[in-house]
VEXVEX-541167 format. One record per residue: residue number from 1; residue in three letters; x, y, z of N, C-alpha, C in turn. Coordinates in steps of 0.05 Angstrom, whole numbers, m for minus. Atoms other than C-alpha are relative to their C-alpha. Last residue first. Layout:
  pos  code    n.xx    n.yy    n.zz   ca.xx   ca.yy   ca.zz    c.xx    c.yy    c.zz
  NUM   ALA       X       Y       Z       X       Y       Z       X       Y       Z
...
This chain:
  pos  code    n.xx    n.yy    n.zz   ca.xx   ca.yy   ca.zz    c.xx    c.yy    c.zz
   87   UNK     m16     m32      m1     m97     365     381     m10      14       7
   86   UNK     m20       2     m27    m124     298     404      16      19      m4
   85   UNK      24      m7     m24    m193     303     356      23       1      19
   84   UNK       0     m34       2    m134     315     295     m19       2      24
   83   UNK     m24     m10     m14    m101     239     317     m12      33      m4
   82   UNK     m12       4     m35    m173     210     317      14      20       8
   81   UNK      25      m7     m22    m196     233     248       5      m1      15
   80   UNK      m1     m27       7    m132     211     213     m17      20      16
   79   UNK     m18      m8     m21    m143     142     250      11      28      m8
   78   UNK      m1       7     m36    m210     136     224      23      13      14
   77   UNK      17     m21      m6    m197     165     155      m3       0      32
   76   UNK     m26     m19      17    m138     111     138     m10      34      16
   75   UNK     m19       4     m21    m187      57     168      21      33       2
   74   UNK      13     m15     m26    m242      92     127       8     m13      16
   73   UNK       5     m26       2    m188      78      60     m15       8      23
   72   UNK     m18     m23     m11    m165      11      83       1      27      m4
   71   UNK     m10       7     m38    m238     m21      83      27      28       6
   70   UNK       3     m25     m17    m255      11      18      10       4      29
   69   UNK     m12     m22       2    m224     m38     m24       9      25      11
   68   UNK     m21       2       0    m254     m95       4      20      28      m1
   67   UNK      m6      m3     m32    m314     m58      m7      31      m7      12
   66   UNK      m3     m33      m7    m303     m50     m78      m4       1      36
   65   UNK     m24      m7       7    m282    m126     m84      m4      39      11
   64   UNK     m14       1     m28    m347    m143     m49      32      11      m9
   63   UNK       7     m16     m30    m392    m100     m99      20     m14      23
   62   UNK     m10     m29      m1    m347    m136    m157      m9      30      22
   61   UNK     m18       8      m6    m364    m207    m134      19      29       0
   60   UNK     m17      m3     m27    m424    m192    m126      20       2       3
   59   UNK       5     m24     m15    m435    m152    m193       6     m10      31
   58   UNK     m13     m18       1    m408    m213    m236       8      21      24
   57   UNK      m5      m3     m13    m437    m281    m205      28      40       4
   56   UNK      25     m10     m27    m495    m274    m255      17      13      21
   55   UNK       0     m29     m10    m442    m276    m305     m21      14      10
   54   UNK      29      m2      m7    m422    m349    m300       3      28       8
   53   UNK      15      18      11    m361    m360    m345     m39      m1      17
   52   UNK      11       1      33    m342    m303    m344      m5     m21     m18
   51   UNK      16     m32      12    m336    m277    m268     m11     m15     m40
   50   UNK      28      18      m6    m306    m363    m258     m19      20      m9
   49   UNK      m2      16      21    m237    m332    m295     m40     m12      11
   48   UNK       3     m19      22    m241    m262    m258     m11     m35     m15
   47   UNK      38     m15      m2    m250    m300    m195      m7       5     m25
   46   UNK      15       3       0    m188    m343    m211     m31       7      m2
   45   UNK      10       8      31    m155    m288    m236     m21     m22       1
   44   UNK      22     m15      29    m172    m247    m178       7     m15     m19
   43   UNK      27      m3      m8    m152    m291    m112     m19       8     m27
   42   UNK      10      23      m6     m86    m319    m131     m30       2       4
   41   UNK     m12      20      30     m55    m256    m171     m22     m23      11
   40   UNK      19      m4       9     m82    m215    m101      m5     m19     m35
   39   UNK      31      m4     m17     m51    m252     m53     m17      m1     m19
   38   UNK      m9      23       4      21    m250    m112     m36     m14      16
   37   UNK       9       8      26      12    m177    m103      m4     m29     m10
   36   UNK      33     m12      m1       3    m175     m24     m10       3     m36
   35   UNK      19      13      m6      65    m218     m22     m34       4      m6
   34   UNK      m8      22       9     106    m183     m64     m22     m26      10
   33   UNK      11       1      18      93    m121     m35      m7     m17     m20
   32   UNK      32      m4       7     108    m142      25     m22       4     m25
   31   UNK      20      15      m7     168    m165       9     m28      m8      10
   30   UNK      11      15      17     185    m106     m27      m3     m28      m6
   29   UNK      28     m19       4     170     m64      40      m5     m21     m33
   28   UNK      27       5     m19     224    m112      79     m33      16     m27
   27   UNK       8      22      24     273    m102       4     m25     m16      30
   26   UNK       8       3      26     268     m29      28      m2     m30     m14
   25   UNK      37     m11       2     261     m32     106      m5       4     m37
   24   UNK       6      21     m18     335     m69     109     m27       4      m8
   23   UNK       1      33      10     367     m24      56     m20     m22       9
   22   UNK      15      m9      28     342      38      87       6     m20     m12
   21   UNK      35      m1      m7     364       7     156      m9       6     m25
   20   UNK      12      24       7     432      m6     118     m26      m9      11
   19   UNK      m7      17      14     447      59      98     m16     m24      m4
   18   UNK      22      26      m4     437      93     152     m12      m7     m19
   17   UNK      m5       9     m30     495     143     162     m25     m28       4
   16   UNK     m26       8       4     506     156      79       0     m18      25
   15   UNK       0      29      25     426     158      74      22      m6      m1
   14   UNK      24      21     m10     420     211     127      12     m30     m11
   13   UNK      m4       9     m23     482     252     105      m5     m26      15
   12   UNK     m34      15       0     464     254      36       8      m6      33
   11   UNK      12      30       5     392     280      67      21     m17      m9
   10   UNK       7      21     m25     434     328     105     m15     m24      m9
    9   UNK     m23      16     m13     474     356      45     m12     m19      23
    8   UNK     m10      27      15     410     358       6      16     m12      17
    7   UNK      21      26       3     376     407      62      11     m28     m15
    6   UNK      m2      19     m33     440     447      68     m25     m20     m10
    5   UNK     m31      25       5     441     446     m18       1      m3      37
    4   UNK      10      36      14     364     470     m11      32      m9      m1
    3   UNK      20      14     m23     381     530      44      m8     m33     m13
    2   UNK     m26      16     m13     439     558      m4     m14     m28      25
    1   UNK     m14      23      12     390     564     m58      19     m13      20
């Protein structure tokens, strides 16, 4: 028990001594997020809205979305892969 209150006291520590970097990189991360939701708002309702009116153009549009998708996952694998071949 006494080992998790040192652990707390130092993350208190952390977050008392840098503060405003954790500030700085938190409303930075929910401008990204912001952006990359707002990306996607502009790209899929449209799609979604043309998807139903012509539903021929369903399955491409949903095979490129799954790719899309996949990209950052065997980026993710890639460089995971790499850094364990350099141990």
């Amino acid at each position: 028990m006494n080992a998790f209150l040192d652990g707390f006291a130092s993350l208190m520590d952390y977050f008392i001594t840098q503060w405003q970097q954790i500030l700085s990189l938190t409303i930075e991360h929910i401008e990204m997020t912001a952006i990359a939701v707002g990306c996607s708002i502009l790209i899929g309702v449209p799609l979604g809205i043309l998807v139903s009116y012509v539903r021929k153009l369903g399955k491409p549009v949903i095979g490129i979305a799954n790719v899309v998708q996949a990209i950052p996952s065997m980026a993710l694998v890639y460089f995971t892969g790499k850094e364990k071949m350099r141990n």
